[in-house]
TORVO-306507 format. One record per residue: residue in one letter; y, x, z of N, C-alpha, C in turn; residue number from 1. Coordinates in nm, 4 decimals, always signed. Atoms other than C-alpha are relative to their C-alpha. Layout:
# residues N
 fivex      n.Y      n.X      n.Z     ca.Y     ca.X     ca.Z      c.Y      c.X      c.Z vexvo
     A        Y        X        Z        Y        X        Z        Y        X        Z   NUM
...
This chain:
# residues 59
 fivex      n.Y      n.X      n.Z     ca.Y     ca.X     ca.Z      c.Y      c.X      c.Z vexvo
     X  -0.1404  -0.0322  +0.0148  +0.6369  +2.1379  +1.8754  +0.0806  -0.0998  +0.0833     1
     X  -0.0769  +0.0981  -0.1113  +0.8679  +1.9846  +2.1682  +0.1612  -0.0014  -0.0881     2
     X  -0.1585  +0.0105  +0.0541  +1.2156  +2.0151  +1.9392  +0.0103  +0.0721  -0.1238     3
     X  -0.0128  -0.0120  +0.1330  +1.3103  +2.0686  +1.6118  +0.1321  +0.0905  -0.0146     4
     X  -0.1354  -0.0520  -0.0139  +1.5995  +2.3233  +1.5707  +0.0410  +0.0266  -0.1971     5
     X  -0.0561  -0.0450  +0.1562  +1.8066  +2.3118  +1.2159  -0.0543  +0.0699  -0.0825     6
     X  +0.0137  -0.0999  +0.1157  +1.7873  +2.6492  +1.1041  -0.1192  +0.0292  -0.0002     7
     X  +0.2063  -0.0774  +0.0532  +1.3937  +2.7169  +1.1573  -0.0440  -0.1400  -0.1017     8
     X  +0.0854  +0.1346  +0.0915  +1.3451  +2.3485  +0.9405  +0.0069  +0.0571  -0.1139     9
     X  -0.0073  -0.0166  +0.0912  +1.5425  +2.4844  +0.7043  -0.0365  +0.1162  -0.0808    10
     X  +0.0785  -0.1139  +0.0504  +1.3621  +2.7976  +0.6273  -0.1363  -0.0771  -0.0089    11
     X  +0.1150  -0.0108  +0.0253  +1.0690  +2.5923  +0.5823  -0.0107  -0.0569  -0.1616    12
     X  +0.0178  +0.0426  +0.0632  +0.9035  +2.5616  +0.2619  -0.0483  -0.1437  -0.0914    13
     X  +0.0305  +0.0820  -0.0063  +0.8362  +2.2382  +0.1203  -0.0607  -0.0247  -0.1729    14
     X  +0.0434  +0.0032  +0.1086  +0.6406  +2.1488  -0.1932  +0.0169  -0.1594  -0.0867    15
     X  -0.0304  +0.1564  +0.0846  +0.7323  +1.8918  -0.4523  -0.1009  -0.0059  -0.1142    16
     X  +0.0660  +0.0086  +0.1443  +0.5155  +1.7737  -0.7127  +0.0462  -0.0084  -0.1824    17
     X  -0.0449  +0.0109  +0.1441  +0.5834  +1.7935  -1.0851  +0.0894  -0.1340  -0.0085    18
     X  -0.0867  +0.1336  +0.0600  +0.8163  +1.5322  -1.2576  -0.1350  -0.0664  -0.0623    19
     X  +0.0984  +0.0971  +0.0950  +0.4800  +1.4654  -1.4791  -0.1211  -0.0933  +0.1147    20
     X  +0.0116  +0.0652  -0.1065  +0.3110  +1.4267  -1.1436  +0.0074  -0.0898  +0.0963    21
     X  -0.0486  +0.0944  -0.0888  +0.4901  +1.2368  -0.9726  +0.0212  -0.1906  -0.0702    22
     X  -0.0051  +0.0538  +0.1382  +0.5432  +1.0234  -1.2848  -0.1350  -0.1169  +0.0619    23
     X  +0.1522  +0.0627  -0.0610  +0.1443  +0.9299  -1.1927  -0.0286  -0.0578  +0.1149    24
     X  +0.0474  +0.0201  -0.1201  +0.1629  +0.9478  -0.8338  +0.0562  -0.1562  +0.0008    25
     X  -0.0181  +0.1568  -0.0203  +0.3878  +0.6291  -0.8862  -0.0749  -0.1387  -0.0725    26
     X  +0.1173  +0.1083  +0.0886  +0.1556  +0.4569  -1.1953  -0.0939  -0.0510  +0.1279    27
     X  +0.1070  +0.0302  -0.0662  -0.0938  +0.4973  -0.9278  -0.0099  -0.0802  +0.1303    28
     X  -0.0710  +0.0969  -0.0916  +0.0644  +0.3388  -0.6223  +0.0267  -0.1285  -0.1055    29
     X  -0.0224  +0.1105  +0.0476  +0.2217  +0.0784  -0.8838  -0.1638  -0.0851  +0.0007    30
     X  +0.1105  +0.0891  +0.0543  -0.1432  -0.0449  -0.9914  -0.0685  -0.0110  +0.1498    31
     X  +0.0511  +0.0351  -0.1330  -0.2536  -0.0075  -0.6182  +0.0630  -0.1217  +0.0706    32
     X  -0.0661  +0.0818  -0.0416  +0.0087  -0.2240  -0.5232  -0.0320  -0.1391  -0.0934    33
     X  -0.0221  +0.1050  +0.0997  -0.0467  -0.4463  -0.8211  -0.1696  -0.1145  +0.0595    34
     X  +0.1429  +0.0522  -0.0443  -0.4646  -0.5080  -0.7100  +0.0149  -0.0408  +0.1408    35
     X  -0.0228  +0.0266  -0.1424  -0.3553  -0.5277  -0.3172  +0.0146  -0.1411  -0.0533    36
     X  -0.0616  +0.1687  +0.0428  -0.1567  -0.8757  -0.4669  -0.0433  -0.0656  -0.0051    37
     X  +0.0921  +0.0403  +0.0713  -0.4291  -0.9571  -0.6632  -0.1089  -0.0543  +0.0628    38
     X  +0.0576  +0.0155  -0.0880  -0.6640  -0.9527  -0.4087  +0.0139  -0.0850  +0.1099    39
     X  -0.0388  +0.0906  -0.0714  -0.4601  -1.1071  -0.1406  +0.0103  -0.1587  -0.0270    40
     X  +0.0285  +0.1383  +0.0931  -0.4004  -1.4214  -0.4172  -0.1654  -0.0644  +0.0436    41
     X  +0.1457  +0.0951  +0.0422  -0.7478  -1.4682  -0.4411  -0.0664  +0.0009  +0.1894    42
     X  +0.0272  -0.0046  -0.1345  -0.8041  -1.3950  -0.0386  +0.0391  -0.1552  +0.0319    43
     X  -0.0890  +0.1277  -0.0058  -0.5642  -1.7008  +0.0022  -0.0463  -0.1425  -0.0530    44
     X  +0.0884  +0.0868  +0.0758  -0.7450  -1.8991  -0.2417  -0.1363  -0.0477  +0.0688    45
     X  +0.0986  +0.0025  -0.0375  -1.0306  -1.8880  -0.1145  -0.0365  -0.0583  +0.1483    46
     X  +0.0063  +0.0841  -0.1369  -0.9420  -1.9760  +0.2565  +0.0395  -0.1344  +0.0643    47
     X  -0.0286  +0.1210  +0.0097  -0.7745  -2.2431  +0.1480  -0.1464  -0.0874  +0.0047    48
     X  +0.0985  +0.0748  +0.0242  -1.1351  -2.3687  -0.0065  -0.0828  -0.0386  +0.0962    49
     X  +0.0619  +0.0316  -0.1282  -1.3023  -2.2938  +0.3099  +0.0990  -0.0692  +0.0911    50
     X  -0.0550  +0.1153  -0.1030  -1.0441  -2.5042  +0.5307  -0.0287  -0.1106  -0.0570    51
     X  -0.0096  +0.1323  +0.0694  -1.0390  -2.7713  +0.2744  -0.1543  -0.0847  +0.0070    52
     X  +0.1531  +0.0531  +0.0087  -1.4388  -2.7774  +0.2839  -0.0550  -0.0257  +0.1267    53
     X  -0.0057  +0.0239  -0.1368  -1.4210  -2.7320  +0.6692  +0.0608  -0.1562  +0.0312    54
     X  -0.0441  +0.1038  -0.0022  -1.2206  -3.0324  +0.6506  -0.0815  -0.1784  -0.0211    55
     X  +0.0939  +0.1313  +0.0514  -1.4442  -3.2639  +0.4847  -0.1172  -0.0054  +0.0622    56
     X  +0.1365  -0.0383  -0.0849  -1.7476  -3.1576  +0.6711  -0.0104  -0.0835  +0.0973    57
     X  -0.0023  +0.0710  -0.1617  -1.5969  -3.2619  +1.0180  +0.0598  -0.1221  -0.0321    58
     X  -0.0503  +0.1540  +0.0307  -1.4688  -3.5945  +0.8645  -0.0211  -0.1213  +0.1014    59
C-alpha cells in the first residue's frame, strides 16, 4: 500500500477485545513487566559480582 486515503481506512473493520479481555491482556503485560525488572535487578547484581571479582583477581 503506497498511501493511505481517509475514507477506505475508515470503512475498515477493526477488532477490539472484550473489557474482560483486555482486563487480562493488561494483568499479563503488568506481571511481564513486573519479571523483566526482576530479572534485570538480579542481571545487575550479578555483574556487579563479576567486576568486583574481576577486580580482585587482577590485583
Amino acid at each position: 500500500m503506497t498511501n493511505l486515503v481517509a475514507k477506505d481506512f475508515l470503512k475498515e473493520t477493526v477488532f477490539v477485545p472484550s473489557l474482560a479481555e483486555q482486563k487480562q491482556i493488561g494483568i499479563l503485560l503488568n506481571t511481564l513487566d513486573k519479571f523483566i525488572t526482576l530479572h534485570q535487578l538480579k542481571l545487575d547484581r550479578l555483574m556487579s559480582i563479576k567486576k568486583g571479582l574481576l577486580q580482585q583477581l587482577f590485583v
